[in-house]
N, C-alpha and C positions, 0 to 999 in steps of 0.2 A: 441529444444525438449530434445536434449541430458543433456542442460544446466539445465534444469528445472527439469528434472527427477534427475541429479546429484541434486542439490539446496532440492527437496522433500528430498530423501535417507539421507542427512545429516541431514537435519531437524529432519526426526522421529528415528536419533539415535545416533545423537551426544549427548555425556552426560561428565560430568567430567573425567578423569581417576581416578580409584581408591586410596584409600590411599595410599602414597608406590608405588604410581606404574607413575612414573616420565617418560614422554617423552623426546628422546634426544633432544638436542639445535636446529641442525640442523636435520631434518629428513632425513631418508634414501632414494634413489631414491626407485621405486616402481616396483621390478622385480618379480611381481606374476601374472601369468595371469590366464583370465575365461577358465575352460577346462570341461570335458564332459568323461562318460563314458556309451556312446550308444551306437547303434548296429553301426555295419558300413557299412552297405548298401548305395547305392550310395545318393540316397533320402533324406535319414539324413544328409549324409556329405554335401550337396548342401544346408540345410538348415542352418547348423551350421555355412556353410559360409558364410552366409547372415546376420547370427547373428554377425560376426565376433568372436566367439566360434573359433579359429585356433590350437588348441592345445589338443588333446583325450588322451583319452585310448580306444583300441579299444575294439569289443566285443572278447568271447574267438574264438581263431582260429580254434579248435579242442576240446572236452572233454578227447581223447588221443593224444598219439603220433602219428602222420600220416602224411602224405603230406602237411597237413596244417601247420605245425610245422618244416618244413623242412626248410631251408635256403631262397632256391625258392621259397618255398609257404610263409615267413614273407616276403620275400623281396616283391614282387605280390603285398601283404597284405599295404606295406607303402609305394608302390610306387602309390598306385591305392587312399591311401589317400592324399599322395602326390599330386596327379592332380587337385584335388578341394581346393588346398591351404592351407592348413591344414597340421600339423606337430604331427607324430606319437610319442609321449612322453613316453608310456605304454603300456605295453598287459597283459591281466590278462591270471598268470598258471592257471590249471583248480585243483587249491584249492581254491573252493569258496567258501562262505557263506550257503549253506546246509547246513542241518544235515547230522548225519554220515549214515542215510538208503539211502542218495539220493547221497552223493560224490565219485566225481571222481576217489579220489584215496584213498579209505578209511582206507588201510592199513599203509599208514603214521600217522595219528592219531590211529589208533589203537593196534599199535606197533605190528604187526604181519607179522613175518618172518619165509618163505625167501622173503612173497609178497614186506613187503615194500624196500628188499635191491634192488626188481627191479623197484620197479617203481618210487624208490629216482635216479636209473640212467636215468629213463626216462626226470626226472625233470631237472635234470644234462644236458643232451643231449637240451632240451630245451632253457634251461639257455645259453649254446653257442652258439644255434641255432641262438637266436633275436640277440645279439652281433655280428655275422656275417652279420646279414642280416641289422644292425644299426638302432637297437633297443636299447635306453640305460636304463631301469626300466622297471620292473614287479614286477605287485601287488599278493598278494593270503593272504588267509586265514588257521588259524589252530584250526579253529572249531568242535566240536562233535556234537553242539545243533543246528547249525546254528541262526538266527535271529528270537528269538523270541517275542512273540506279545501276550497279550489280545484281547478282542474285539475289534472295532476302537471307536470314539466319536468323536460328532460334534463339527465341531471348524467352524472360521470366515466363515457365509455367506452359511452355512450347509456344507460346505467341509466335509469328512472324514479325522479324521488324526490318522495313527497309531497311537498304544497306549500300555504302558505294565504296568499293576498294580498287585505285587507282591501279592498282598492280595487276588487277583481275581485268582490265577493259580490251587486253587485247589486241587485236587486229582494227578494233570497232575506233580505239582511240584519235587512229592515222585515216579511217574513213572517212570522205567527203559527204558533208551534207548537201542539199538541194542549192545552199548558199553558195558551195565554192571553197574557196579559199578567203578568209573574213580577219581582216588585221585589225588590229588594234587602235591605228587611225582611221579606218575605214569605220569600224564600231564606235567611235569617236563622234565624228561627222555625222550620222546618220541619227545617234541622240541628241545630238547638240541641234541638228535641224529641226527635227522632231519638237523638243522644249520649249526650242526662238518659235514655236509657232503654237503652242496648248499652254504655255504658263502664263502668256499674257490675257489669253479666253479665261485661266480660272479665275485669275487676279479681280479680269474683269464683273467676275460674276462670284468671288468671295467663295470658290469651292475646292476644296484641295485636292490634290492629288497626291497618290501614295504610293511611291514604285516600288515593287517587289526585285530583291538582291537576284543573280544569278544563282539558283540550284543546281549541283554544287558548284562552289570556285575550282579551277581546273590550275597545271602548274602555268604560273606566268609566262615563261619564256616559249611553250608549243602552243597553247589552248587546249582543244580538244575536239576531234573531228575539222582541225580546218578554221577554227572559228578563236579569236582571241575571247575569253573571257572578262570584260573588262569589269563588269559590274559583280566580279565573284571575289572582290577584296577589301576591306578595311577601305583602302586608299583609293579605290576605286569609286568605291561610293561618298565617299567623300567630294572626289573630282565631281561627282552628276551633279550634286549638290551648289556646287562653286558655279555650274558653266551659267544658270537663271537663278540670280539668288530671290526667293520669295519667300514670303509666310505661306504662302499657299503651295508651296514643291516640295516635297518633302519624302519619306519614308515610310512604305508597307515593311515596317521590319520586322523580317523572320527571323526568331531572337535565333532558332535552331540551324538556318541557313549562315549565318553568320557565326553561329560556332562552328561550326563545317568550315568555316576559312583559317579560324585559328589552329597553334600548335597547340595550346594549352586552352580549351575553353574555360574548364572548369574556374584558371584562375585569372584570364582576359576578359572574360565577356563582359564584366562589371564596366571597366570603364572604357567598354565600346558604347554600353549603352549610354556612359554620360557624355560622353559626346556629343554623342548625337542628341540626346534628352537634354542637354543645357543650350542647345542653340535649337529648341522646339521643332526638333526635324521629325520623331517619331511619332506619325501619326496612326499608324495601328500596329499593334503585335501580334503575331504569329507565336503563340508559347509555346514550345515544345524544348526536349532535349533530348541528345544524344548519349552516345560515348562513342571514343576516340577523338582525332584531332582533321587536320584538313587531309584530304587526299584519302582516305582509312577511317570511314565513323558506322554507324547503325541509328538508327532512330526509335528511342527508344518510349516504354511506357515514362511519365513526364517524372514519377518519383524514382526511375531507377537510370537515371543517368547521370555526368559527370558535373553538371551545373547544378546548385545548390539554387533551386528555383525561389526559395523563401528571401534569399540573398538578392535575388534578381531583383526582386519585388518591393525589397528595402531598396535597391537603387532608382528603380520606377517612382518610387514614390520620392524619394529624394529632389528628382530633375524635375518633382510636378507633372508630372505624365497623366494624362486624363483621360485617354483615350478607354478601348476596349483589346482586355486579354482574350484569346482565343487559341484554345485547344487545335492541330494540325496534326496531320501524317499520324493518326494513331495506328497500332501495331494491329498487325490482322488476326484475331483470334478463330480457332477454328469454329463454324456454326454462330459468328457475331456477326451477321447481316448488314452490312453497309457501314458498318465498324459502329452500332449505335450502343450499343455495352461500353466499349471505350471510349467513347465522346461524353456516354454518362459519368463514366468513373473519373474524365478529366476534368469536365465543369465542377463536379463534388470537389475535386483537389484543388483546381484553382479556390474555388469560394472559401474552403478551408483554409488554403494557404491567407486567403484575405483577413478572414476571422482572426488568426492566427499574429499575422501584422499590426489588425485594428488593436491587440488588447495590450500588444508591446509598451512599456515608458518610453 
């Protein structure tokens, strides 16, 4: 079964490598594994094991600092994922994907002090927390707008699949959010503070961090709603990268969020990810795909969009990429309850697409 599901998976997306884009002689062994960012309830982690999914991120521990966050309570936390076989890779801080009316800690994006000098040490105190308790990554976000969206549209089979078309945004585009008006040096500043003050905590403590790109990149020259999008481009993230340079700074890269910036993903996205995977910045994936380009895409099931994900995964492995793939944003089927039919049907594909890779010359 396993043979034939790998054998399908190749089939519907083996294709040439691009122009210029030369595989090595001998290929690299294949150190990336299926991994997961669910809740972690014991239910799921029982499930995941069955999937052989052995590797998460867990849910957040806490939205503040509190017991949950405490030494004892991460430790608790990846010993209890521990038990059902499974290895704690990640925990996400609680800067997430929100907008700024709904996050956690809104005065680090908002550059407002003296809130944010405390609750950058809350972040600090966290950051040693999981290092003690051996945790070695965490992920978060430096969002104002969080993940925006248009209406959905029907894709394969009447699924729902996200969707964002710039054209459709309307009156909502020129709306001010809670932030204001938010420039692009102002957005600047405010992660550049941010970093001079958590990358030298993880360095200290050997833990990485892994920031998630803006969902989606908005056009350069307005932003969206008031707010510059700085971290919704190629070059943008690049810049975060440059301001602290560390082995420990790096990238939650959402492979699908980043085809959302290009014109062409289908035949960009390759050597965005060596980019970044030759100077070890990606430290976790987000695997998903779309179709369409920036500004105009949907989010689509992972084998029916414009990226050639078996493609991806020869590049991943190429850069040496070691981390964990993960399944994101699956299409919403009618009667699939918290999308777990699609999460199954993704981890199957990833593992397949893996199979599919291991038996290549």
């Amino acid at each position: 079964m396993a043979a034939a599901a790998a054998e399908w998976a190749g089939a519907r997306h083996v294709a040439a490598a691009p122009a210029g884009t030369a595989r090595p002689a001998t290929p690299r062994p294949l150190l990336m594994k299926v991994g997961t960012q669910h809740d972690s309830g014991d239910e799921t982690l029982a499930v995941l094991a069955a999937f052989g999914v052995d590797h998460i991120c867990s849910a957040l521990p806490s939205p503040r600092l509190d017991e949950a966050w405490s030494v004892e309570g991460l430790t608790r936390l990846r010993e209890r994922i521990e038990s059902f076989g499974l290895k704690l890779d990640m925990v996400p801080l609680p800067m997430s994907s929100h907008d700024i009316a709904h996050a956690e800690y809104p005065s680090l994006m908002l550059g407002r002090s003296p809130d944010r000098d405390r609750d950058v040490e809350a972040i600090q105190r966290m950051i040693g927390n999981a290092a003690r308790a051996g945790i070695p990554a965490l992920k978060y976000n430096l969002s104002l707008l969080g993940v925006v969206r248009t209406e959905p549209t029907k894709g394969r089979g009447g699924a729902r699949y996200s969707t964002f078309s710039y054209a459709r945004t309307g009156a909502e585009a020129s709306t001010l959010t809670e932030a204001g008006p938010v420039s692009a040096d102002a957005c600047w500043e405010r992660i550049t503070w941010f970093l001079e003050r958590v990358v030298p905590v993880a360095e200290e403590h050997r833990v990485r961090l892994a920031c998630h790109p803006q969902d989606p990149g908005m056009p350069r020259e307005t932003g969206f709603r008031g707010v510059a999008t700085v971290l919704g481009s190629v070059d943008g993230l690049k810049r975060l990268l440059e301001i602290h340079s560390s082995p420990y700074h790096g990238l939650n890269f959402c492979q699908g969020t980043v085809a959302e910036m290009l014109e062409d993903p289908g035949r960009e996205i390759f050597d965005v990810i060596r980019y970044f995977g030759t100077r070890k910045k990606i430290f976790n994936v987000h695997f998903r795909n779309i179709q369409g380009r920036f500004l105009d895409f949907r989010e689509t099931f992972i084998d029916d969009g414009d990226v050639d994900m078996l493609q991806a995964l020869r590049v991943y492995r190429e850069v040496g990429y070691d981390g964990m793939l993960m399944p994101d944003h699956v299409p919403h089927i009618e009667g699939d309850e918290g999308g777990r039919q699609a999460f199954a049907f993704t981890f199957g594909y990833i593992k397949a697409l893996m199979r599919a890779l291991e038996t290549e010359a």
